[in-house]
C-alpha positions as CSV (number, residue, x, y, z in Angstrom):
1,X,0.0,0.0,0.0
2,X,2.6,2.3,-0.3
3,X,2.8,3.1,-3.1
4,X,-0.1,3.4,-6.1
5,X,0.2,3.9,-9.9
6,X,0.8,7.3,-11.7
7,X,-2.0,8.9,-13.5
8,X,-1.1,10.2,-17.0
9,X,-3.8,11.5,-19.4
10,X,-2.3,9.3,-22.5
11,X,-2.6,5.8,-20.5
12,X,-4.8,3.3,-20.9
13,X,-8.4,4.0,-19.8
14,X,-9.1,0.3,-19.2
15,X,-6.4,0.4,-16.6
16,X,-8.7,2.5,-14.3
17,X,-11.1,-0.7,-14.7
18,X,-8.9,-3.0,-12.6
19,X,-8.9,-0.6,-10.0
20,X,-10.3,-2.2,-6.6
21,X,-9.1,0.4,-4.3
22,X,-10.0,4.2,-4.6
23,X,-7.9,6.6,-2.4
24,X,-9.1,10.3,-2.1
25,X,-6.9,13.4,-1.1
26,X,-8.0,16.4,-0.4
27,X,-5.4,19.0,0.6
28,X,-7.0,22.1,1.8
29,X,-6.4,25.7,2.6
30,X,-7.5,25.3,6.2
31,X,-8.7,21.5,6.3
32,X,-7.1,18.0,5.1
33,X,-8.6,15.0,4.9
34,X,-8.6,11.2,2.8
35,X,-11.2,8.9,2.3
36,X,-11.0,5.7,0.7
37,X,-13.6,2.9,-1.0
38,X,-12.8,-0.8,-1.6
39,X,-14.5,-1.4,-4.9
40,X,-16.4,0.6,-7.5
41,X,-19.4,-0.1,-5.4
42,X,-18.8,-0.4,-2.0
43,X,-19.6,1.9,1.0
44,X,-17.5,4.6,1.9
45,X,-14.8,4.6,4.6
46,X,-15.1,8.8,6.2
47,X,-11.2,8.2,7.7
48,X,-9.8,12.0,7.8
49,X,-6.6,12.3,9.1
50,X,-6.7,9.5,10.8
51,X,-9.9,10.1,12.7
52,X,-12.8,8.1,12.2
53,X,-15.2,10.9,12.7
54,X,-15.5,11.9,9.6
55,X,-13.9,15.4,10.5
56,X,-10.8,16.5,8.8
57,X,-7.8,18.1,10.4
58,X,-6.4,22.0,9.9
59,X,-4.1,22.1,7.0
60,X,-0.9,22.5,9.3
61,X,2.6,20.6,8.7
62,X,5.7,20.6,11.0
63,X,8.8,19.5,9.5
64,X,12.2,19.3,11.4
65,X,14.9,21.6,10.7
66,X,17.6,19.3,9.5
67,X,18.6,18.6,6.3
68,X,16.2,16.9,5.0
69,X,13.7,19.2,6.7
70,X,11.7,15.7,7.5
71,X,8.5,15.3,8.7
72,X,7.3,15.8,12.2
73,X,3.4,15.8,12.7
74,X,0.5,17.4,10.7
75,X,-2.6,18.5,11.7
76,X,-3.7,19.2,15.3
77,X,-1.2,17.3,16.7
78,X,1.1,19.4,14.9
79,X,0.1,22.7,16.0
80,X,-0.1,21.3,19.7
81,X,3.3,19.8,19.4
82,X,4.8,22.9,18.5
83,X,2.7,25.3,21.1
84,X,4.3,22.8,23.7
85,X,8.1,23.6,22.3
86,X,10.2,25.8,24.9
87,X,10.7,28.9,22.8
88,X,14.6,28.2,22.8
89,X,13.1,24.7,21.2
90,X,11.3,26.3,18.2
91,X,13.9,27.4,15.6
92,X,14.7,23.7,15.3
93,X,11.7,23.8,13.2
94,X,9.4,25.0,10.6
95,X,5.6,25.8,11.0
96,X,3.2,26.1,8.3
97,X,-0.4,27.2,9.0
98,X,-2.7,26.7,6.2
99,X,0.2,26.8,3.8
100,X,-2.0,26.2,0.8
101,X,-3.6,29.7,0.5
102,X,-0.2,31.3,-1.1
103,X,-1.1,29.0,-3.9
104,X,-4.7,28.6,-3.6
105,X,-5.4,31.8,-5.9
106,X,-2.0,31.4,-8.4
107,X,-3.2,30.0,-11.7
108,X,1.1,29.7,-12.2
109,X,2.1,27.2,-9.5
110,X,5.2,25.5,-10.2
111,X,7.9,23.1,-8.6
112,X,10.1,25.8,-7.7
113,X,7.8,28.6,-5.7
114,X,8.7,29.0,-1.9
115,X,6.3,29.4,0.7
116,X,7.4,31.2,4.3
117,X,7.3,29.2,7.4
118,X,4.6,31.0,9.8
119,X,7.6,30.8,12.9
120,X,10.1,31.8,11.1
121,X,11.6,34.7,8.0
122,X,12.7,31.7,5.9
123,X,10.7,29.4,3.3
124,X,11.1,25.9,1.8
125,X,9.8,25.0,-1.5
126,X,6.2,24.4,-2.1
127,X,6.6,20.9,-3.5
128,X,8.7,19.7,-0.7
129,X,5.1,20.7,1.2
130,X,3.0,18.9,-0.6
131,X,5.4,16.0,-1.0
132,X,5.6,15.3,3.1
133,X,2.1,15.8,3.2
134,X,0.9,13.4,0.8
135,X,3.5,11.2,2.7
136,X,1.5,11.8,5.7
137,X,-1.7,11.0,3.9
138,X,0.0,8.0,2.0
139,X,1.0,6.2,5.4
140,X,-2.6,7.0,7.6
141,X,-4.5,5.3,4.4
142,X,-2.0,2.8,4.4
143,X,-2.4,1.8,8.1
144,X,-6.2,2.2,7.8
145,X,-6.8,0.1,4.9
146,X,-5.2,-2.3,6.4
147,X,-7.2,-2.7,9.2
148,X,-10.1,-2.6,7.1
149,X,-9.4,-5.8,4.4
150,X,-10.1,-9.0,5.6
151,X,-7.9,-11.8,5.9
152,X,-4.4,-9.3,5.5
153,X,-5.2,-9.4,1.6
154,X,-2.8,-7.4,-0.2
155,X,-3.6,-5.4,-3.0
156,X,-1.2,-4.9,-6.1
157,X,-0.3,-1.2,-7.5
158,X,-2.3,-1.3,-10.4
159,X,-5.2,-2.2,-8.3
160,X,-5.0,1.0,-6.6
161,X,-6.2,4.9,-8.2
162,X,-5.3,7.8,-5.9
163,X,-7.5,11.1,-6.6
164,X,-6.2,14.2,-5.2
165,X,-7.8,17.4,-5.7
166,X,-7.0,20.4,-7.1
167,X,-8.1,24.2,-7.2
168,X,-10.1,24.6,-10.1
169,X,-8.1,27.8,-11.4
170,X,-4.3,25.4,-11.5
171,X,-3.5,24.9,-15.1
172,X,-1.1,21.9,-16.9
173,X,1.9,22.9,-15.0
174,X,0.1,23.1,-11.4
175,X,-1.4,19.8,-11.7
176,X,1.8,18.0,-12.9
177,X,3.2,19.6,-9.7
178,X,0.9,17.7,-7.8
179,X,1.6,14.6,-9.8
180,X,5.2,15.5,-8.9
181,X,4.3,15.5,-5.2
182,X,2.5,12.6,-5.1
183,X,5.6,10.7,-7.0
184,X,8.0,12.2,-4.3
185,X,5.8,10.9,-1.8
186,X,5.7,7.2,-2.6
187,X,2.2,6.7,-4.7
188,X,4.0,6.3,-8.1
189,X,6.1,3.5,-8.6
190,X,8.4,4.1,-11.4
191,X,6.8,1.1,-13.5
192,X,3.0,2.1,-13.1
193,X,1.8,5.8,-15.0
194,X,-1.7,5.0,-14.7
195,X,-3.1,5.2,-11.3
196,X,-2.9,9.0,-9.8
197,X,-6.3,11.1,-11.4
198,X,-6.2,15.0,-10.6
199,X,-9.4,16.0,-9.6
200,X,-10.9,19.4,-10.1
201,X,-12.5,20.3,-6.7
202,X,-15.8,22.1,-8.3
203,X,-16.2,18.6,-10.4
204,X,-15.5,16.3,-7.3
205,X,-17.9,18.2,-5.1
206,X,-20.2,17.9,-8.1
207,X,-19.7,13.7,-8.1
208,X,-20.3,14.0,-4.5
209,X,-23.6,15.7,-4.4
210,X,-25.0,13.4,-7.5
211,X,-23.9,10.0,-5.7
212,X,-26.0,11.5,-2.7
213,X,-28.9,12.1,-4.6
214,X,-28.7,9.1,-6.6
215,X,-28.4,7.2,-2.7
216,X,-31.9,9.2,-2.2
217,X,-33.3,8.3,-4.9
218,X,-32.3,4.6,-4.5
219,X,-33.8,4.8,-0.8
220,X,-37.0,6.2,-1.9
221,X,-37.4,3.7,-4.6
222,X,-37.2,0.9,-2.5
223,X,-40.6,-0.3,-1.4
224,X,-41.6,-1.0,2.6
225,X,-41.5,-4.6,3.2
């Protein structure tokens, strides 16, 4: 489960149709969550952030200030780990709180833009952002799903299609910087191109509300027994 297929708009569209494992991203400018469904038909799994809840957690990352600028936490537990830092403590890291928004509005995002850390004068690249936190997201579906399959089955790449969401305003070169992020973060083995699909946010939200009215509809259809 670590790792899923690349998306690429020239592959195969009956790829998509051995897909038994859909994995949902939604990285937001103040809220994060995943979701997840195992098979074209089943029930939905609401797991945000690692919650159960169905609530998703505020778009904050903490990364360590070393050389790799690694990941610490995200979410809540980020912003409470840092507020319980000694101050002297702090500048061994970087903070960013709802880190999306400098792009959120820039039809031009690309690989190299830099985004400030919200403790600290200095910025780290955008894509290094979104790459930990898809590794984040990539890992807590990982651990989740597998609590969730019977029997320990394992399920091959090509069985799995991540969607991530984008702003609907990102052009070509934003998109393939989230297909960059999502390769830097372990869903793209380098011998599947298939498997990530970008997903405008208007046309997801869209899917959403006709699946829910198509679940009505099924519901009021069904006759009393």
């Amino acid at each position: 489960m670590s790792s899923a297929a690349r998306y690429d708009a020239s592959g195969d569209q009956r790829d998509m149709e051995n897909t038994r494992l859909y994995i949902g991203v939604d990285v937001g400018t103040s809220n994060s969550g995943y979701t997840f469904a195992i098979g074209r038909h089943s029930d939905r799994y609401v797991c945000y952030g690692g919650k159960t809840d169905g609530s998703k957690v505020p778009t904050i990352l903490l990364l360590n200030n070393d050389q790799e600028k690694s990941f610490h936490s995200f979410g809540k537990t980020a912003w409470d780990n840092y507020q319980g830092l000694e101050e002297s403590e702090k500048k061994h890291y970087y903070l960013f709180v709802r880190f999306k928004m400098a792009l959120h509005r820039d039809k031009n995002v690309h690989a190299n833009m830099m985004i400030q850390a919200s403790n600290r004068g200095d910025a780290l690249p955008a894509q290094l952002l979104f790459t930990r936190t898809l590794e984040f997201f990539n890992r807590e579906a990982s651990r989740q799903i597998s609590l969730s399959i019977q029997g320990g089955e394992r399920l091959a790449a090509n069985e799995v299609t991540w969607i991530l969401t984008v702003p609907a305003i990102w052009g070509d070169r934003a998109r393939q910087f989230m297909r960059d992020a999502a390769e830097q973060a372990g869903m793209c083995p380098s011998d599947s191109k298939h498997k990530i699909v970008i997903e405008l946010e208007p046309e997801g939200a869209a899917l959403a509300c006709r699946d829910k009215l198509m679940e009505a509809w099924r519901d009021l259809s069904e006759p009393d027994i």
